[in-house]
C-alpha positions in Angstrom: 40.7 -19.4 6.2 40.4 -22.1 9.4 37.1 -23.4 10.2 37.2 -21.7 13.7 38.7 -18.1 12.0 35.7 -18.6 9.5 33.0 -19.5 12.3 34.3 -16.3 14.2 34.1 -14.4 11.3 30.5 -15.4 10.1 29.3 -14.9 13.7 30.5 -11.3 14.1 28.9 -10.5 10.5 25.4 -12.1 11.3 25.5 -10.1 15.1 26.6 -6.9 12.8 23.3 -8.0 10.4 20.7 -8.1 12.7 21.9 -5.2 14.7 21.5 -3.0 12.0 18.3 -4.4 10.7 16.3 -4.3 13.9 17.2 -0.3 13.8 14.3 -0.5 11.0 12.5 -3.2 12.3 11.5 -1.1 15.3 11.1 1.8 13.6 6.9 1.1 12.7 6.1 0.6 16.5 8.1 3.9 17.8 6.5 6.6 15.1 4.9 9.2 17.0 2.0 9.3 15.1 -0.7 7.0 13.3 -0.1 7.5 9.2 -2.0 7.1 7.0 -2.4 3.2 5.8 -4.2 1.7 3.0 -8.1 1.2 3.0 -11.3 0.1 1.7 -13.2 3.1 1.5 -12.7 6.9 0.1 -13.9 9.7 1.7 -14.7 13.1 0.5 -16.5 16.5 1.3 -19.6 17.2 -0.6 -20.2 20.3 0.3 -19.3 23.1 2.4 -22.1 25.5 4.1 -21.9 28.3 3.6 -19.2 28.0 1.2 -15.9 29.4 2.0 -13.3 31.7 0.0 -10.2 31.9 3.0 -10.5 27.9 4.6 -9.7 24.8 1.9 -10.6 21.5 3.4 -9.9 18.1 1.9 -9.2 14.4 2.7 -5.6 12.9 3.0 -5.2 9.2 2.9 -8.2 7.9 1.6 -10.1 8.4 4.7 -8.0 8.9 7.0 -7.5 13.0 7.6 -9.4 15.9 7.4 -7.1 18.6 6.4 -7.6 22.2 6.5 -5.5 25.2 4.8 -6.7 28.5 6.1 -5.4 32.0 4.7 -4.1 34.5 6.9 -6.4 36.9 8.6 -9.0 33.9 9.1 -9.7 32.2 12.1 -11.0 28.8 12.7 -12.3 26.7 15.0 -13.3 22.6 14.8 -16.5 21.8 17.1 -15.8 18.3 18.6 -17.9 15.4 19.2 -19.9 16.6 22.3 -19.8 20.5 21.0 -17.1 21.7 22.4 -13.7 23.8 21.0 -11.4 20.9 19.6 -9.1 22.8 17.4 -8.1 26.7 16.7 -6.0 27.9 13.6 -5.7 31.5 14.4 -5.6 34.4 12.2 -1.6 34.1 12.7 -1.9 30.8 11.5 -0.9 29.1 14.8 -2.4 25.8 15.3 -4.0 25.5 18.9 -5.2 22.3 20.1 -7.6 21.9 23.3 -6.0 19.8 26.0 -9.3 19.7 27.7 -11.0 18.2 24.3 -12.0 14.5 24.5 -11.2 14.3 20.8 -7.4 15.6 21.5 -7.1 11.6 22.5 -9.4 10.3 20.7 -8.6 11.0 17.2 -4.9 10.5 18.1 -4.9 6.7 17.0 -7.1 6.3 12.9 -10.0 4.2 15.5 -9.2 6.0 18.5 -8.3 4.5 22.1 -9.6 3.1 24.4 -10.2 5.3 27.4 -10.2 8.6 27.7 -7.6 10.5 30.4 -9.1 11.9 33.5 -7.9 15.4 31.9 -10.5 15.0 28.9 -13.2 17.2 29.6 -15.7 18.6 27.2 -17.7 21.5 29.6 -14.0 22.9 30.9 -12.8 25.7 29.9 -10.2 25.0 26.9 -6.6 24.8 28.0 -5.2 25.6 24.4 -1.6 23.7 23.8 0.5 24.9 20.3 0.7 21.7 18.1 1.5 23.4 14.3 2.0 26.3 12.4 1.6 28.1 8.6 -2.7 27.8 8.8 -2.4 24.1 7.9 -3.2 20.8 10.3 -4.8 17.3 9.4 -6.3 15.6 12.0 -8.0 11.5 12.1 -11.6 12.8 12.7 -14.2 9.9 13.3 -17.1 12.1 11.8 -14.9 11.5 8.5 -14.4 7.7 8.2 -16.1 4.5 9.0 -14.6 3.1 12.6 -15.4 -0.5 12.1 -12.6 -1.9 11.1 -15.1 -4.9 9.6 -16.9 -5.1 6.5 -20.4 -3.1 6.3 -23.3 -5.8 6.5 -26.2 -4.7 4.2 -23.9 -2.9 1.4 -22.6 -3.3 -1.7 -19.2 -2.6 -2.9 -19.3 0.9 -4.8 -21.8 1.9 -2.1 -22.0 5.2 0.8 -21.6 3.9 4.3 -21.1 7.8 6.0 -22.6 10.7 5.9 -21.7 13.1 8.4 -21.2 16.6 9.5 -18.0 18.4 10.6 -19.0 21.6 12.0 -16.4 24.7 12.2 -17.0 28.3 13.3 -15.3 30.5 10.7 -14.6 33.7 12.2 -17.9 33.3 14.7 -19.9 31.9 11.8 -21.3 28.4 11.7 -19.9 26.3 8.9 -21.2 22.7 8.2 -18.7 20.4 6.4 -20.8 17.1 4.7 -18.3 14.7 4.7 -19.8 11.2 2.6 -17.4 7.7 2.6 -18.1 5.3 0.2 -16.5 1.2 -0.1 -14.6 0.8 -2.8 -14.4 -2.0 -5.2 -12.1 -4.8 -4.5 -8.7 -3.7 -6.6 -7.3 -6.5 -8.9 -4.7 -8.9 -7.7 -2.1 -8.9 -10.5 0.4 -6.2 -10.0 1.2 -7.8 -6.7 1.4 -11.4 -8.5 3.2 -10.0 -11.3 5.3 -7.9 -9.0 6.1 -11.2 -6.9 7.0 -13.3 -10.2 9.3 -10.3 -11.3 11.3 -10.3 -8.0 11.6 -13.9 -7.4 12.7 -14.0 -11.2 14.9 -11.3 -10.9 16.8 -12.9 -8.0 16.4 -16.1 -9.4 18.2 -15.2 -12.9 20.9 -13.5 -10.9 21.5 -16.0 -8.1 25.3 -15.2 -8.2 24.7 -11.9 -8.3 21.6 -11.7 -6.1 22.5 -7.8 -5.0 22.7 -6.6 -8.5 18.8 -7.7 -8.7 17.9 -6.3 -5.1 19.4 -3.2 -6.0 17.1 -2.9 -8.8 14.0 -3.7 -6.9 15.3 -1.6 -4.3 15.7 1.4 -6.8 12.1 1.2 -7.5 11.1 0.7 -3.7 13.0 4.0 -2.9 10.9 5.6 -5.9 7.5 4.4 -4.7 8.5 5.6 -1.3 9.3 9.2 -1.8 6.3 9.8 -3.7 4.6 8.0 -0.9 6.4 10.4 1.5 5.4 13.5 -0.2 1.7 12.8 -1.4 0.6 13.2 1.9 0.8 16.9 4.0 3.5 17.0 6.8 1.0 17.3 9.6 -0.2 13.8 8.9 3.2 12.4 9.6 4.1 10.4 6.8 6.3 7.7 8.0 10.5 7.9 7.0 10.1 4.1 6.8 8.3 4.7 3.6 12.1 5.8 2.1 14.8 5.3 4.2 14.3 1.5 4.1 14.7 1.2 0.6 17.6 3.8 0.7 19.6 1.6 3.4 18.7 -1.4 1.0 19.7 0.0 -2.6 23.0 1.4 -0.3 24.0 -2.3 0.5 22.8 -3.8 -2.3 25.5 -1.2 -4.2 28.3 -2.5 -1.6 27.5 -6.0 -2.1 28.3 -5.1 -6.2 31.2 -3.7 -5.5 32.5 -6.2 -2.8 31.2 -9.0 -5.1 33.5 -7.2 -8.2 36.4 -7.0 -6.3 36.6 -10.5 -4.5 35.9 -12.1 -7.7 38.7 -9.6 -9.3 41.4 -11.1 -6.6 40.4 -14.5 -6.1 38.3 -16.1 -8.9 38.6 -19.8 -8.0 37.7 -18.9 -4.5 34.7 -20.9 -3.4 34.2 -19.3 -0.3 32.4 -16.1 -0.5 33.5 -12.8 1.3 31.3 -12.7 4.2 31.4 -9.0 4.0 29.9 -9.5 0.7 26.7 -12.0 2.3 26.3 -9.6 4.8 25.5 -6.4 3.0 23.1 -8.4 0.9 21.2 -10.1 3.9 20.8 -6.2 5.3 19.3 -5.3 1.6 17.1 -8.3 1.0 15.7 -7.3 5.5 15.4 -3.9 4.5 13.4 -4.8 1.6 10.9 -7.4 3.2 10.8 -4.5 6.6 9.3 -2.1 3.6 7.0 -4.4 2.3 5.8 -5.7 5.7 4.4 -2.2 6.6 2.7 -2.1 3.1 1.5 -5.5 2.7 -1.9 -4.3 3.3 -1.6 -2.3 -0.1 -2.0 -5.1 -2.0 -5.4 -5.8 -1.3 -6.8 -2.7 -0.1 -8.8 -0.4 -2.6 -7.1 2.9 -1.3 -3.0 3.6 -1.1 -1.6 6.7 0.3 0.0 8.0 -2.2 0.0 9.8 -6.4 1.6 7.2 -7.4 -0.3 4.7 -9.8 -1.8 2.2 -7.7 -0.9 -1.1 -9.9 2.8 0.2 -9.8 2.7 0.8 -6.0 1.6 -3.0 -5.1 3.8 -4.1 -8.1 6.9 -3.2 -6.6 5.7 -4.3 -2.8 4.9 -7.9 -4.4 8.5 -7.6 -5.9 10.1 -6.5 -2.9 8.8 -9.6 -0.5 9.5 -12.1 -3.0 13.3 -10.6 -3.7 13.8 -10.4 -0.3 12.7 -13.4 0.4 14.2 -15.6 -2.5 17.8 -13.3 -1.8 18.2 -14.7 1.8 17.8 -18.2 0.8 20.5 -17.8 -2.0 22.8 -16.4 1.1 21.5 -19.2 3.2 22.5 -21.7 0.6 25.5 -19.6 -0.3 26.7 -20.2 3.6 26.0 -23.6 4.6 28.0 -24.6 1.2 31.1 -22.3 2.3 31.0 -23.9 5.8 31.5 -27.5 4.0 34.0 -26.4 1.3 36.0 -25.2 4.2 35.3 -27.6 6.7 38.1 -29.8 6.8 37.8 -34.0 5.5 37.3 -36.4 8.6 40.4 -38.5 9.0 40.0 -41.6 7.9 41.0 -44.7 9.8 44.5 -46.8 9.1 44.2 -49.3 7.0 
């Protein structure tokens, strides 16, 4: 292969590279909805007045949705901040949302916006819109979590910092839900360290093979993921992120193998690696540090969305950032000592 055919080559596989990573790259700033992210503090609902048998109420995310399950035959309705209808589940199970309800907007984003539209209007008459179905919907309310996204001064770790009331008309009766939040210890910084020594060992140990050791940490990124993915209930939007990254990594990390197998099958004394090859392991190793990126919060955060064991969770985030990382300069390396093997000797002068 020419220096110029090589050049070409290597140009049209980094454009390919990048094209197809910024597809997940700009996939976190175009969801449609605010998921639910790591945090400090848990809350919880204490209690439930009068208690219910037809309505089930919990907390998704740590803090970060209420979630209510009501049976057929019930209707409900969430008061909002300044008293007026927010939210209907009727006894169809249709989820209605008021369009007129400052807390349609403002519990759109985990600590709300801004400014409110001219439309939002707590003393109008509701304008109901259908947002859900089946009796179930989650929603960020701000009666349920602590909106400072800054420490608490005055408390300890371990500590309340919210207690609050959700109030809910259950078929024309008053229903108080006592919703308490508490900060939550510090979590230990070792999975992530180990997690960042295994992946950066992994890689390191397999530098020739660097896909063989993404695939691996990619493997377990996918795993974390879909548990992530289905911990939290469908009206909370859980982010695809949370899987398919992983999946498009483990995918070219499993090319890369098999390219890798078969170059080194045909031409073993080949110093020049198949760019093919480089380039489905540079669109593992992005995929794998876009992944970690959106959790990197995890690792210091008390909370994680998710059943998955927490120490496992950050483990694999610490090891998918540092085999990410430590795969794409192995490819760097692997490149700029391609482009001099096949670069050809300056001529040297007569005599």
């Amino acid at each position: 292969m020419t220096r110029r055919a090589w050049s070409s080559a290597s140009g049209r596989a980094l454009l390919a590279t990048i094209a197809a990573a910024a597809v997940l790259l700009i996939a976190p700033a175009t969801a449609a909805a605010d998921p639910a992210g790591p945090t400090d503090y848990e809350s919880e609902i204490v209690a439930v007045v009068p208690p219910l048998d037809t309505v089930e109420l919990s907390i998704a995310g740590g803090d970060s949705f209420v979630v209510v399950d009501v049976e057929r035959g019930t209707e409900v309705v969430v008061i909002g901040n300044q008293g007026e209808h927010y939210l209907r589940i009727d006894p169809d199970g249709q989820v209605w949302e008021n369009r007129r309800s400052p807390d349609t907007y403002a519990n759109a984003e985990r600590y709300g916006i801004g400014s409110l539209p001219p439309q939002a209007d707590a003393s109008a008459e509701p304008e109901w819109r259908r947002v859900g179905s089946g009796g179930t919907w989650a929603w960020h309310d701000h009666r349920a979590h602590r909106m400072d996204p800054f420490p608490p001064l005055n408390v300890e770790r371990g500590e309340v910092v919210l207690d609050a009331v959700v109030p809910l008309l259950v078929d024309g009766t008053e229903v108080d839900v006592r919703v308490s939040s508490v900060w939550m210890p510090a979590p230990s910084p070792w999975p992530g360290v180990v997690g960042v020594a295994l992946g950066f060992a992994a890689v390191v140990l397999l530098r020739r093979r660097p896909a063989i050791a993404l695939a691996v940490v990619s493997a377990a990124a996918l795993a974390v993921g879909v548990v992530q993915f289905r911990s939290l209930p469908a009206a909370t939007d859980p982010l695809w992120l949370w899987w398919l990254a992983p999946l498009v990594g483990l995918i070219a990390a499993i090319v890369a193998v098999v390219l890798g197998r078969r170059s080194s099958n045909r031409r073993e004394h080949d110093t020049i690696p198949e760019l093919s090859t480089i380039g489905a392991v540079t669109i593992s190793a992005l995929q794998l540090l876009v992944w970690s990126w959106e959790r990197r919060s995890g690792l210091y955060r008390a909370i994680l969305p998710t059943d998955a064991p927490f120490w496992l969770d950050r483990l694999v985030t610490g090891a998918a950032i540092s085999a990410g990382l430590a795969a794409l300069v192995v490819v760097t390396a692997s490149l700029v000592a391609s482009f001099r093997v096949s670069a050809p000797a300056p001529a040297r002068s007569p005599g």
